[in-house]
C-alpha positions in Angstrom: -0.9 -21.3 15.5 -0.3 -17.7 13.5 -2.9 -15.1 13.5 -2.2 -12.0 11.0 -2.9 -8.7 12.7 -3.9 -6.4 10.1 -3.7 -2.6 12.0 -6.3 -1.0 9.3 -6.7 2.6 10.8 -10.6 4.3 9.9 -12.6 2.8 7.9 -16.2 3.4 7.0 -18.5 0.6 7.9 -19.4 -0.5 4.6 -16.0 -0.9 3.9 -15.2 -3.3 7.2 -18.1 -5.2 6.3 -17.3 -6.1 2.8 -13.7 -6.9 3.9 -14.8 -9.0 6.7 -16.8 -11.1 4.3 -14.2 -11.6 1.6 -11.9 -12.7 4.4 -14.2 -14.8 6.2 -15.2 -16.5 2.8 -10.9 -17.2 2.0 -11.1 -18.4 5.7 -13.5 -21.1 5.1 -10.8 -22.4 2.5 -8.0 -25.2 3.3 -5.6 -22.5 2.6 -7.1 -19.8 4.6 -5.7 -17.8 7.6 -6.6 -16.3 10.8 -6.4 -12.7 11.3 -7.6 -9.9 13.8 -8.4 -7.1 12.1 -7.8 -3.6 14.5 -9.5 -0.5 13.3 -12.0 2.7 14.0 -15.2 3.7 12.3 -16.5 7.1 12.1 -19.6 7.9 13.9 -22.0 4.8 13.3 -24.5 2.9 14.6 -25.3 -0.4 14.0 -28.5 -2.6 14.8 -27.8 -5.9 14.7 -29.9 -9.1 13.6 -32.6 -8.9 16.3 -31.8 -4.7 17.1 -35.2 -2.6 17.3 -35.2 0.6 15.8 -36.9 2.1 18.2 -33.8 1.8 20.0 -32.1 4.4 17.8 -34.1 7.6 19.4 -32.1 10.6 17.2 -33.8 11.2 13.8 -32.3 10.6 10.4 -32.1 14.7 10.7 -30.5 14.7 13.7 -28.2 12.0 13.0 -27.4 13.5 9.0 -26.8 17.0 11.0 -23.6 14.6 13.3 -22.5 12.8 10.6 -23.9 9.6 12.0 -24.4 6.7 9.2 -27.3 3.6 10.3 -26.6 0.4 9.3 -28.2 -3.0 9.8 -25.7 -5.6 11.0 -25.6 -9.5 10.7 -24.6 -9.5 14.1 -26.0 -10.7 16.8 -27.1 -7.7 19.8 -29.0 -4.9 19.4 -27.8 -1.0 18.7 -24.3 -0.1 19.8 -22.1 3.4 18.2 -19.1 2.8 16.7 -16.6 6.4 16.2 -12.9 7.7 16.9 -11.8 7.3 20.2 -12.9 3.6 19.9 -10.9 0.2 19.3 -12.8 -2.3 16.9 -11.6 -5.8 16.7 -13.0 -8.2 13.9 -11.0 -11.4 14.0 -11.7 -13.8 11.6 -11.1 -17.1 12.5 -11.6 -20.8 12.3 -12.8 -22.1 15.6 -13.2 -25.9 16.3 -15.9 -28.0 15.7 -16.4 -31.1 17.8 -17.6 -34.6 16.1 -20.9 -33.4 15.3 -20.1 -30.8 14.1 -21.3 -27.9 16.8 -18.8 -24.9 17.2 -18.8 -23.4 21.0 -20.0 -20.1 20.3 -20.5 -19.2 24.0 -17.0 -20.4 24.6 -15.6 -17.9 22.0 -17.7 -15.1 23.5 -16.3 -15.6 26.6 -12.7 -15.8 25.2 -13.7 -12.3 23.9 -14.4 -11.4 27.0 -11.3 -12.5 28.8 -9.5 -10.5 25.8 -10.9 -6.7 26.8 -10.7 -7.9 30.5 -6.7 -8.7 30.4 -6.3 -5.3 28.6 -8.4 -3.3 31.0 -6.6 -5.0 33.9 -3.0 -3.6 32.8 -4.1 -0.4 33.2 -5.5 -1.2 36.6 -9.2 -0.8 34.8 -11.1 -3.7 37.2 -13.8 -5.2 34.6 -16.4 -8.2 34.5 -19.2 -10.1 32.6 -22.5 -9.7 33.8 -24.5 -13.0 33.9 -27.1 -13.3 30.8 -25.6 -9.9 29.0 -22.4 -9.9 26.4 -20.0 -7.2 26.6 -17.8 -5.9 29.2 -18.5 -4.2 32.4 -17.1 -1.8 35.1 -18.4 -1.1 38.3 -19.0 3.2 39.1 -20.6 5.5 41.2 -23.2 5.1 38.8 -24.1 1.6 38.7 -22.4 -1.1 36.2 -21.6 0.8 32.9 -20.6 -0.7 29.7 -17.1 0.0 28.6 -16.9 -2.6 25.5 -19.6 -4.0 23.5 -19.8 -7.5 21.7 -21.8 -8.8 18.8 -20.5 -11.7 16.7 -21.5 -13.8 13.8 -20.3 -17.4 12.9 -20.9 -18.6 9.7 -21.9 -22.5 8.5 -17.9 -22.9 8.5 -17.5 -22.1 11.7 -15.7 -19.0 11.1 -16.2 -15.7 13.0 -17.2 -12.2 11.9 -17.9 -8.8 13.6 -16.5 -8.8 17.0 -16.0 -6.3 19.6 -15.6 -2.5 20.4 -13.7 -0.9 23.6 -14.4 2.5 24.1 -10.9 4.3 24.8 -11.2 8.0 24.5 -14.6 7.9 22.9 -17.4 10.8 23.2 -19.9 9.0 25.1 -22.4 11.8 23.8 -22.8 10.0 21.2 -24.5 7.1 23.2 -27.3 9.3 24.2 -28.8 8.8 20.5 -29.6 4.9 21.4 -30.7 2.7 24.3 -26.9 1.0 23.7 -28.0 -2.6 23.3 -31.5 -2.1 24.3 -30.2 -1.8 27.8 -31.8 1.0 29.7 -31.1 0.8 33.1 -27.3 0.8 32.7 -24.8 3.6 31.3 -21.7 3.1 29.5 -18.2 4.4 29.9 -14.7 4.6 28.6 -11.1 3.9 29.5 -10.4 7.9 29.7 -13.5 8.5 31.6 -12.1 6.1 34.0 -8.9 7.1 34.3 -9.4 11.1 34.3 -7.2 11.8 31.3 -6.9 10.4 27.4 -5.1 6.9 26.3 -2.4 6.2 24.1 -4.9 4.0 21.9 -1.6 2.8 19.9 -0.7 0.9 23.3 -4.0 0.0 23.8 -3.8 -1.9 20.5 -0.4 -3.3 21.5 -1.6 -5.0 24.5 -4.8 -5.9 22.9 -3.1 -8.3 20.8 -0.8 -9.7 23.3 -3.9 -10.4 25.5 -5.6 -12.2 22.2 -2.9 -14.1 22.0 -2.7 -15.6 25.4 -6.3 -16.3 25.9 -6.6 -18.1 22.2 -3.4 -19.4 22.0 -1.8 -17.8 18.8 1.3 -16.1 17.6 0.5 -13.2 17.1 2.1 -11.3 13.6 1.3 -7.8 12.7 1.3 -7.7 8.8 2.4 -4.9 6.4 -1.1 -5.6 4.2 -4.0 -3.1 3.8 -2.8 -1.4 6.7 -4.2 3.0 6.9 
């Protein structure tokens, strides 16, 4: 099987939303194709489907004074921040249905998992899942923090939207505006603040999409299309 990486740079939010959904709608096609889509937002926060707003503790001053945009997701989760520094993944793809036609949704979450946990482990980042949350954890000083967030969508076709952020070099200030996930008795990290020093995200990316690959079984091809 092929998957098309399409490398798309920053891009505003509305803008990875609408392409997401013209994508995931030519997916749903017989003709359609699977693609990971690799790209950074400027400072955002997004509330997804079931996300409280109360959760989002700077006002729209505060957050207009930062540059921070608020949008409402289709996603599932609550509030997470999305800005540079930070690797987004949206793959669109066609996952199987069995005979009645139920798609394994916790299966694919977990494979998402597996994903961000082979890239953090080839840069000797030790991570893991945390029974009855989503997202990625480390263990610190501190208490389990949060170094990648997760919050999909799968539409009646079976095919995926929204996806997951790892925070690389991101400014974790920014966190302090939300309860990240409506979590409150856990932080949330980054690959640099791990490691003491910034991260080529470019490699990051590359071994990214080799892990994506192993762990859903595709051949993996970078295309030349829409890319920043």
């Amino acid at each position: 099987m092929i998957c098309e990486v399409w490398q798309l740079g920053r891009m505003a939010y509305a803008d990875a939303l609408a392409l997401q959904m013209q994508l995931s709608e030519e997916r749903g096609t017989t003709e359609g194709v699977d693609r990971l889509l690799l790209l950074e937002h400027p400072h955002t926060y997004t509330l997804g489907s079931s996300g409280h707003e109360e959760y989002v503790l700077w006002s729209h001053e505060e957050r207009e004074r930062l540059g921070i945009e608020l949008f409402r997701a289709d996603r599932g989760g609550d509030v997470t921040y999305h800005g540079p520094g930070q690797i987004v993944a949206y793959p669109i793809l066609q996952l199987p249905r069995d005979h009645e036609l139920r798609t394994n949704v916790f299966g694919y979450v977990r494979s998402l998992e597996q994903v961000i946990i082979g890239t953090l482990w080839a840069y000797g980042i030790k991570s893991k899942p945390i029974p009855g949350l989503t997202g990625v954890w480390v263990d610190t000083p501190r208490g389990d923090e949060k170094i990648a967030a997760i919050g999909v969508r799968i539409n009646v076709k079976a095919v995926t939207r929204h996806g997951f952020a790892l925070n690389v070099n991101t400014d974790l200030h920014y966190f302090d505006g939300i309860i990240p996930c409506g979590i409150r008795d856990k932080g949330v990290t980054s690959m640099a603040a791990l490691l003491g020093a910034p991260v080529d995200e470019t490699d990051v990316q590359r071994t990214l999409i080799e892990q994506f690959g192993a762990v859903f079984g595709y051949e993996m091809v970078e295309s030349t299309r829409r890319q920043a």
